[in-house]
N, C-alpha and C positions, 0 to 999 in steps of 0.2 A: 835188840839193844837200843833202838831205836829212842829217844826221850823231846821229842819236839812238841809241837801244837799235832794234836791229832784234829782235824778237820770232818765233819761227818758231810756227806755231801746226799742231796735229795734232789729228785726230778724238777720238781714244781710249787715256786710262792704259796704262799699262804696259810693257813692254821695247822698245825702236829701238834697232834697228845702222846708230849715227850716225855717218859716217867712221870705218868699222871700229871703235866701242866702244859696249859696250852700255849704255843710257841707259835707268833707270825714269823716265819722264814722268806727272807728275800735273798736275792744273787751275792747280798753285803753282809747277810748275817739276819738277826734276831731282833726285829724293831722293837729298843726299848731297854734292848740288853746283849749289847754286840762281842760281851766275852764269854757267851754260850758260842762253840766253834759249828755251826750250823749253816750252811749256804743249800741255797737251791743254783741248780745250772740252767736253767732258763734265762737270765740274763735280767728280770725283773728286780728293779728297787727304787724306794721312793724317798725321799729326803726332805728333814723341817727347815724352814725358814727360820728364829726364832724370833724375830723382830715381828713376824704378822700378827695382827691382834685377829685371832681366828674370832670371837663371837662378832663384832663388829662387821669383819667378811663376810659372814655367815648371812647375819640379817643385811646385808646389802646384794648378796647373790639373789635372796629370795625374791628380788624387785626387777630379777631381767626379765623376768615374764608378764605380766601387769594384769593376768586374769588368777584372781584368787585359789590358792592353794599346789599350783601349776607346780613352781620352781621348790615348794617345798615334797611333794612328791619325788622329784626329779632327784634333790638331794639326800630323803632319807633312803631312796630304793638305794641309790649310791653306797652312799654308809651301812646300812644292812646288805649290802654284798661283801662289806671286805669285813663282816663277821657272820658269810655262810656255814662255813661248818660249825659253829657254835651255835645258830638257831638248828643245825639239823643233831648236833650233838643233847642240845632238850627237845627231840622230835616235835618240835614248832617247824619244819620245811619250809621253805619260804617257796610255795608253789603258781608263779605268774610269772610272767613280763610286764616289761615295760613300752607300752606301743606310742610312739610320737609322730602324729597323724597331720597333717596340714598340707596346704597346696602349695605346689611349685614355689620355690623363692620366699618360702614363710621361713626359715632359717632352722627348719627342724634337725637336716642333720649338723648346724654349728654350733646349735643348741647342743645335740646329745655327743660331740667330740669334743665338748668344753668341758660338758659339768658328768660326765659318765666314762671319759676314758682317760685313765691314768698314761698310758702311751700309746703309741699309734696317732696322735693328735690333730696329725696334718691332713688327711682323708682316712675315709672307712676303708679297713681292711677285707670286709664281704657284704657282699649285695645280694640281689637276688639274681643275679647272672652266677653267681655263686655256684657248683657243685652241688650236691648232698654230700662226697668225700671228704670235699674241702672244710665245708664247715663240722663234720664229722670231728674231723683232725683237731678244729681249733676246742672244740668241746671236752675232748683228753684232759686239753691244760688250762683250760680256762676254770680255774678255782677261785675262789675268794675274790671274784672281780668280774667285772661286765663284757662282755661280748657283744659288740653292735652290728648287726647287719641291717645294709640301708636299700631304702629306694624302692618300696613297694609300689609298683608305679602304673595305674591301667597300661592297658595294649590292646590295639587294634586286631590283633594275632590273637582269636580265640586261644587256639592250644596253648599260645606263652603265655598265657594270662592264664589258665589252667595248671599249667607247670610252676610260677611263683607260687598262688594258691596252694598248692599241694607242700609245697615247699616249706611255707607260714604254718599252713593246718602241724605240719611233723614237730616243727618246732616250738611251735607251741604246748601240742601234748607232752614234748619230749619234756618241756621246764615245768610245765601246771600239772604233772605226775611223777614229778620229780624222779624220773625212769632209770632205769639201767638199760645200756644198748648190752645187747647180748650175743657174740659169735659161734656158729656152733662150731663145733672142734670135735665131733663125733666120731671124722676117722683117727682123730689121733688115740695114741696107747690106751694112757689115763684120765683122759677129764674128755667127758661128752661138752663140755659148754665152757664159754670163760668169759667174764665180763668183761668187755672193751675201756666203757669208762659209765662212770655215773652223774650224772649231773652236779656239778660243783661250787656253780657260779650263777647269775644272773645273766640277763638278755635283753637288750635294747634292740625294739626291729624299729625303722620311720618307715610312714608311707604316704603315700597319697590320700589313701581311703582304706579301710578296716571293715565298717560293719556289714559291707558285702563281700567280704573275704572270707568267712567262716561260720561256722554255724554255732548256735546259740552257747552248748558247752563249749567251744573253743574262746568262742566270745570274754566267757566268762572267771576267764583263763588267764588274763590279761586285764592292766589296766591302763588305760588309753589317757593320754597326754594328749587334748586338741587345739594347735597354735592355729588362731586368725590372721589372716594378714595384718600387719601395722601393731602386732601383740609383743612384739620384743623391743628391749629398751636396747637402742643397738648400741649405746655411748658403753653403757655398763656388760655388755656383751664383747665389743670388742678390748672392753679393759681387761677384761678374766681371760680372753683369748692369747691376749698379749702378756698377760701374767698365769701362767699356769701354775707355777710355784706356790699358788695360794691354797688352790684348791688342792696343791700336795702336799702341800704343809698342813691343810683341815683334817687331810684320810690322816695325814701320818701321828698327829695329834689324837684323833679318833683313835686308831688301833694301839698306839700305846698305851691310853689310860685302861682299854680294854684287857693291855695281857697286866698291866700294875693292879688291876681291878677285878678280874677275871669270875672269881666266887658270888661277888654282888649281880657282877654282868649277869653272869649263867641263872643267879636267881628272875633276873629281871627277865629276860626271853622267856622262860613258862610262865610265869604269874603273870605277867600282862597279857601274854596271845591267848593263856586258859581265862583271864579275865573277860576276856570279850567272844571268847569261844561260847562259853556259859552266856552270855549275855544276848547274844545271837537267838538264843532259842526263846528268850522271852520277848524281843526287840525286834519287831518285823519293819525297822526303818526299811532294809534293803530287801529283793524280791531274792537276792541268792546268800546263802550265810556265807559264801567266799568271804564276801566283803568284810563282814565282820573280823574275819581270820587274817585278812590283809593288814584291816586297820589296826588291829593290832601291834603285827609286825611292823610295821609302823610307829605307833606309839612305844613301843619297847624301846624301839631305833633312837627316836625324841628324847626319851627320856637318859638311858646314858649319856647321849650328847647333852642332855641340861643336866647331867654331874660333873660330866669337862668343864663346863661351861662354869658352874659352880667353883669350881676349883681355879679360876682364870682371874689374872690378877685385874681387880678392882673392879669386878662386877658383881653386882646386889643378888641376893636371893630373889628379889620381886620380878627382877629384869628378867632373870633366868625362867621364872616360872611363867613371866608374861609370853615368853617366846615359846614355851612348851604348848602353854595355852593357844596361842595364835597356828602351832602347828595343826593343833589339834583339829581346829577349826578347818584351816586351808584342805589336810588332805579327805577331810569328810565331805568337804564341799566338791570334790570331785571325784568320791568314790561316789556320792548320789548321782553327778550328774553321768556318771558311767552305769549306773544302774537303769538309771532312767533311759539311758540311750540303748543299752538292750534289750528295752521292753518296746522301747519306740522305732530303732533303729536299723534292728537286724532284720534279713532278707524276712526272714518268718513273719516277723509283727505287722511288716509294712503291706505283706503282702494281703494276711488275714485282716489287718486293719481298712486296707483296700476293699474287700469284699465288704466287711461289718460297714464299712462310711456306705456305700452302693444299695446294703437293706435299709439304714437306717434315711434315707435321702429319696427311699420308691423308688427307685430304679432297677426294676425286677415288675416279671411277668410269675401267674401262679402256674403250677404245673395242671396241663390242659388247655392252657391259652397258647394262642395260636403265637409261634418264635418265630421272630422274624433277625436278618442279623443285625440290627443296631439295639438287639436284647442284652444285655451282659449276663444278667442273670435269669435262673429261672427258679423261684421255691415252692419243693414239694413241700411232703408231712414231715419227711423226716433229714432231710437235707436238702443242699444248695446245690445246683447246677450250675457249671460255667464249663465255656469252651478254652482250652488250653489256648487255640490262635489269638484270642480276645487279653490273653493276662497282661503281657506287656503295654497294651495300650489302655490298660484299664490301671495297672501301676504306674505308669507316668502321669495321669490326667491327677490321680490322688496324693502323687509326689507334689507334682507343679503345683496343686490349692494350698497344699500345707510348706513348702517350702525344707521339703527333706530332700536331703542327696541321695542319693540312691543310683550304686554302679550299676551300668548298661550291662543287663541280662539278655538272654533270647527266650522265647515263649517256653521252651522244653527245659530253658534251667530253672525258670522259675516255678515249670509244676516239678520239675524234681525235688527241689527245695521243699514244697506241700507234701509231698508224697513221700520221701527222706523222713520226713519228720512227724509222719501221723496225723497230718490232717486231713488228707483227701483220699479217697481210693478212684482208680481210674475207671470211666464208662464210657463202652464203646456207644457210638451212634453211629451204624451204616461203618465207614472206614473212618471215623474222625475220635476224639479222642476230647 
């Protein structure tokens, strides 16, 4: 007999395909349309400001980073997380991270607790002292929104510097394969397996350094944000800091026009990310077609936000499309320079780069000539010789002429790294290697 508000209550924020239409649920209800009786019990929700002129904010957030295309990455990965299940609803998966790399005091993690965390705001809730359980857990419920784990940080402690590593490597494939963690349940009655959880959301990792952390597919997994020292405008950084409500008023502005819009949306994520899918195959700009698949993702992301934008009181079509334009530009300019850096970067290139600078410079003896050991090299007919002891000191000397960073290896990780990867096979001489 009951005749009240019946209330339907769900675990966790974010996108439901409720009687075929897509519904953002928060702890307060249905952004956009708060007399659908809909809450989630997670405790999340975000709220508009109405007085903020979001386009305005928008292109002045783009300016706290001062190297070209930086902060508009930052904010479309943003925005294409709190419409993840709608890109994986048109099987576009939005399959990377987001890596924010810089030295000590470069303000990477105030950076990514300003413009990528809806709460938590005040410090990162996981690092790499972190679990695997722990961040397990937060993986469950992190849907439609970013997860940051900070502070990839060298260590003097081989194995703890092996243990973050392995930690990055998991989490990475876990987001760039958009996986399912899987339990087995085999002695139970009826179901040998049950899915834990699936990937839901996006991932902000910072670190110190990255493209000695992984290898080349994980590399390419991820796309790397790299802050310089003296690269942040710290006036308009601590204004955002100190007004958060801006950037909640942009998400919340953001995910409304998307569920008021939802059919156009859902056209716009396959035509744009298949547009550049296709384009990928005849377009060798980039050395991996990820990129291509990203940038899309991407431009889908720009382009709704320049139909809010459109629809925002007293702004021009021109203005709107000059900002789409200029996105366009920013995040290509750092999908290149991420491309580039894993062909120049990563432990593999630098190292094989190492050898190739070594032939190309004569410094090698032929095979039959007498080895003495200030030899580095030695070339037969059909390959190269190099002693494992010699790699280290033969990748620092070609680091230091060209001015790449390059994390402190020992001789035996950097021929695993060659031999990992199909480039060397190993030859004994006497007990040496």
């Amino acid at each position: 007999n009951y005749e009240g508000t019946v209330i339907t209550m769900i675990e966790n924020s974010g996108w439901v395909n409720y009687e075929g239409y897509w519904l953002f649920v928060t702890s307060q209800g249905v952004i956009g349309d708060y007399n659908k009786h809909i809450v989630s019990r997670d405790g999340f929700f975000i709220k508009k400001i109405p007085s903020i002129d979001i386009v305005n904010e928008f292109d002045n957030m783009r300016s706290v980073l001062k190297e070209e295309g930086q902060m508009d990455v930052i904010l479309l990965y943003l925005l294409s997380q709190t419409i993840h299940s709608l890109f994986n609803a048109k099987s576009v998966d939005i399959k990377h991270i987001l890596f924010i790399v810089g030295p000590r005091g470069s303000r990477k993690t105030s950076i990514s607790l300003c413009f990528t965390q809806l709460v938590n705001k005040d410090k990162p809730k996981y690092n790499f002292q972190a679990t695997s359980a722990g961040i397990n857990y937060e993986l469950k419920v992190n849907k439609d929104r970013i997860m940051l784990i900070d502070d990839l940080a060298p260590s003097l402690d081989s194995s703890a510097k092996k243990d973050k590593e392995k930690l990055l490597e998991s989490i990475i494939r876990l987001f760039g394969d958009s996986t399912e963690r899987v339990i087995n349940t085999r002695f139970m009655r009826y179901k040998s397996e049950k899915i834990e959880y699936k990937v839901k959301g996006g991932a902000v990792v910072t670190g110190e350094y990255f493209y000695g952390a992984g290898t080349e597919s994980s590399i390419a997994r991820a796309v790397v944000v790299e802050i310089e020292e003296n690269s942040v405008d710290l006036e308009k950084l601590s204004y955002y800091q100190k007004h958060p409500e801006i950037l909640e008023s942009l998400v919340y502005e953001f995910i409304e026009f998307v569920y008021m819009n939802q059919k156009d949306v859902l056209n716009i994520l396959s035509n744009k990310v298949d547009e550049y899918r296709q384009y990928s195959a005849n377009n060798k700009k980039f050395s991996n077609g990820r990129y291509w698949e990203y940038f899309g993702q991407y431009m889908a992301t720009a382009e709704i936000l320049g139909m809010l934008f459109t629809n925002w009181r007293g702004v021009s079509n021109e203005r709107v499309q000059s900002i789409i334009n200029s996105l366009g530009r920013g995040v290509l300019t750092v999908l290149e320079k991420n491309d580039r850096a894993m062909r120049t970067e990563n432990p593999a290139s630098v190292i094989i780069n190492t050898i190739l600078d070594l032939l190309e410079s004569g410094r090698f003896i032929r095979w039959g000539e007498a080895i003495s050991e200030n030899t580095p090299l030695v070339l037969g007919d059909d390959a190269v010789y190099f002693r494992q002891k010699d790699l280290l000191d033969m990748v620092k000397a070609y680091t230091k002429k060209n001015g790449i960073n390059f994390i402190t290896m020992s001789n035996s990780e950097i021929a695993k790294i060659l031999k990992t990867g199909g480039y060397c096979e190993e030859y004994m001489e006497g007990n040496k290697t």
